[in-house]
C-alpha positions in Angstrom: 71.1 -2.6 -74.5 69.1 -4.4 -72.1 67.8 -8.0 -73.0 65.9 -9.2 -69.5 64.6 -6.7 -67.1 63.2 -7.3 -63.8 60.9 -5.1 -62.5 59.8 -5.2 -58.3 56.5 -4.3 -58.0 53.9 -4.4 -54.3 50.4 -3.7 -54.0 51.1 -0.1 -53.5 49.7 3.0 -55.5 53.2 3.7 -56.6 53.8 0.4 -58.1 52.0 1.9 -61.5 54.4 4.0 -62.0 57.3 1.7 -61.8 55.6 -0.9 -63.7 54.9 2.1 -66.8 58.9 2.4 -66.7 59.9 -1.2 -67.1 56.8 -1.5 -69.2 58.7 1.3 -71.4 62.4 -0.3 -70.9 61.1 -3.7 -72.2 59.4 -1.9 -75.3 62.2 0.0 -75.9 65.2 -2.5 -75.9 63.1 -5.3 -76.9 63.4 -7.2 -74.2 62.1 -10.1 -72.0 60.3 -8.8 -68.6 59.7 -10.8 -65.1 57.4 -9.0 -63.2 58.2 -9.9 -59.3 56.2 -9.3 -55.8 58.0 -9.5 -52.5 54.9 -10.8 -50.1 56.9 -9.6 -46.8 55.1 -9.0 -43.8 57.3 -5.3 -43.8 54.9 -4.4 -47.3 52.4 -1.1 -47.1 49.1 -3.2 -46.5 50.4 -6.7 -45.3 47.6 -7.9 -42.7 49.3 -8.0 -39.2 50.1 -12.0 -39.0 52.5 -11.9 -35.5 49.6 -14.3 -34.6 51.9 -17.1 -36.7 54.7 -16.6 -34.8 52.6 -17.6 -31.3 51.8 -21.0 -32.6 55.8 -21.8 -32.2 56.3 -20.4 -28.6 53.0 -21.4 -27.1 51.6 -24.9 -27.9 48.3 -23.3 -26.3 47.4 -20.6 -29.2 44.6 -20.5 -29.9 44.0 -22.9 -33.0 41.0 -20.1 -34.6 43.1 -17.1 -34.4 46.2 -18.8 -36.3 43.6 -20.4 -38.7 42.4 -16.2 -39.0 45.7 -15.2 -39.3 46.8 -17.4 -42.1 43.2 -16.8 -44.1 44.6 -13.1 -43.9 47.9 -13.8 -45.6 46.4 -16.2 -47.7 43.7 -13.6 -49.0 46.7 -11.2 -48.9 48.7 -13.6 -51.4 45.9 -14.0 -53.5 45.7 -10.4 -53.9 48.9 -9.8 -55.0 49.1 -12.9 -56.9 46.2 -11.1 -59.1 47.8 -8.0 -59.8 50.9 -10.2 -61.4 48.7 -11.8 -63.4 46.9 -8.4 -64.5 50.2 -6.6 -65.0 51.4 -10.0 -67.1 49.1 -9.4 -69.4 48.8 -5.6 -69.9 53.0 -6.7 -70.9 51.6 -9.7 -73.5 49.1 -7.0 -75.0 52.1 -4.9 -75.8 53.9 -7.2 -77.2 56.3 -8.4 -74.1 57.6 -11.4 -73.4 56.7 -11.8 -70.1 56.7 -13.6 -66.8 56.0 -13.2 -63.1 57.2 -14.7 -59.8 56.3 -14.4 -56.0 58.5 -15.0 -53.7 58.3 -14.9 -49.8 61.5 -13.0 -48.0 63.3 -9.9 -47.1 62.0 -7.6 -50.5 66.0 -6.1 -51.3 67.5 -9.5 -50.8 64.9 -11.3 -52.8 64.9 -8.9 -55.4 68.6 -9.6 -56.1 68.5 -13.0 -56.2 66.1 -13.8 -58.6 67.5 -11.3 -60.7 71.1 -13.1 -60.3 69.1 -16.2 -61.1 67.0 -15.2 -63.9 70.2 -13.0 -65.5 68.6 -9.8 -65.8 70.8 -6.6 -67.1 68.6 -4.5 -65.5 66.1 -4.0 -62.3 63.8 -1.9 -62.2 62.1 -0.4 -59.0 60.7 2.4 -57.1 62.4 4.8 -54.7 60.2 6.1 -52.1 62.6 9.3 -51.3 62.6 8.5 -47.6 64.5 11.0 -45.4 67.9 9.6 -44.2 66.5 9.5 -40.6 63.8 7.0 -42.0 66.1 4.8 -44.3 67.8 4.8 -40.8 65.1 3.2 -39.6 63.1 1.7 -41.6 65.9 0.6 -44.1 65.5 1.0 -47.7 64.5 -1.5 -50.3 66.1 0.4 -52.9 69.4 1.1 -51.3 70.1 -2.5 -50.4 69.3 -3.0 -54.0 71.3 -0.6 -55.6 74.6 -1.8 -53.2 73.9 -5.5 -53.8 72.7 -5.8 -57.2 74.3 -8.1 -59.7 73.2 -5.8 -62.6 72.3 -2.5 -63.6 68.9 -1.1 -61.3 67.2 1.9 -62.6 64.9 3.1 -59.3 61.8 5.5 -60.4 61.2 8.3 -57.6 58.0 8.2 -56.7 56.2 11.7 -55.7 57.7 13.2 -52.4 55.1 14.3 -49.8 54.6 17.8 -49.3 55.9 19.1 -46.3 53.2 22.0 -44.8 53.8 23.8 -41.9 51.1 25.6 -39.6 51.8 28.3 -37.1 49.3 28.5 -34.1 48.2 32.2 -33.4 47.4 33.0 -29.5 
């Protein structure tokens, strides 16, 4: 029986779905949820911000592009910020105990250290179904998760894309 669950949610489509399941868990085992965004510059959506990173090797950036850069991940914040706060209160309307953090880090690593600091039994997040050449590459939230983890993690597969394949006639 699970008593806190944290569930990892981004601005994504997908995130619904994963939400719905810890949504579910919570109902089910009557427990406590913390709902918890990522804002990583690696997230689906994230404005490009490398603009920031000029202002520490050149002392001559220009001052209004850094200033347009950080409105971008302000508004970005802000956004996602919202959608806590919406997805807080869908849980209170169902009877949830509830809360929601934002953190700003690596998504895997920050997801397992707020749930070793908040002393969930269980985290809850979505699973992309990357091919193995992909996690490769672009690394895998939920893998790093699942191997680093200080509790149980239920990962919700979210829906694979359809391969098609077209032949050209000549």
């Amino acid at each position: 029986m699970f008593k806190k669950i944290l569930v990892a949610i981004d601005c994504s489509k997908f995130s619904k779905r994963v939400f719905e399941e810890a949504l579910l868990q919570a109902k089910s085992n009557a427990a406590s949820l913390m709902i918890l965004h990522v804002l990583s510059p690696d997230e689906s959506g994230c404005p490009d911000t490398s603009g920031l990173l000029n202002t520490y090797y050149y002392s001559e950036t220009d001052t209004t592009a850094t200033e347009h850069c950080q409105q971008m991940w302000d508004r970005f914040s802000k956004k996602a910020l919202e959608m806590l706060k919406a997805k807080a209160a869908e849980a209170k309307v169902a009877g949830i105990n509830v809360e929601f953090t934002q953190k700003i880090g690596s998504p895997g690593q920050t997801i397992c250290e707020v749930a070793l600091d908040w002393e969930a039994d269980l985290i809850v997040i979505g699973r992309r179904g990357h091919s193995s050449l992909d996690e490769l590459f672009l690394g895998s939230v939920s893998n790093y998760v699942l191997h680093n983890a200080p509790c149980s993690v239920l990962t919700v597969q979210l829906a694979l894309k359809k391969v098609t394949f077209q032949t050209s006639q000549t």
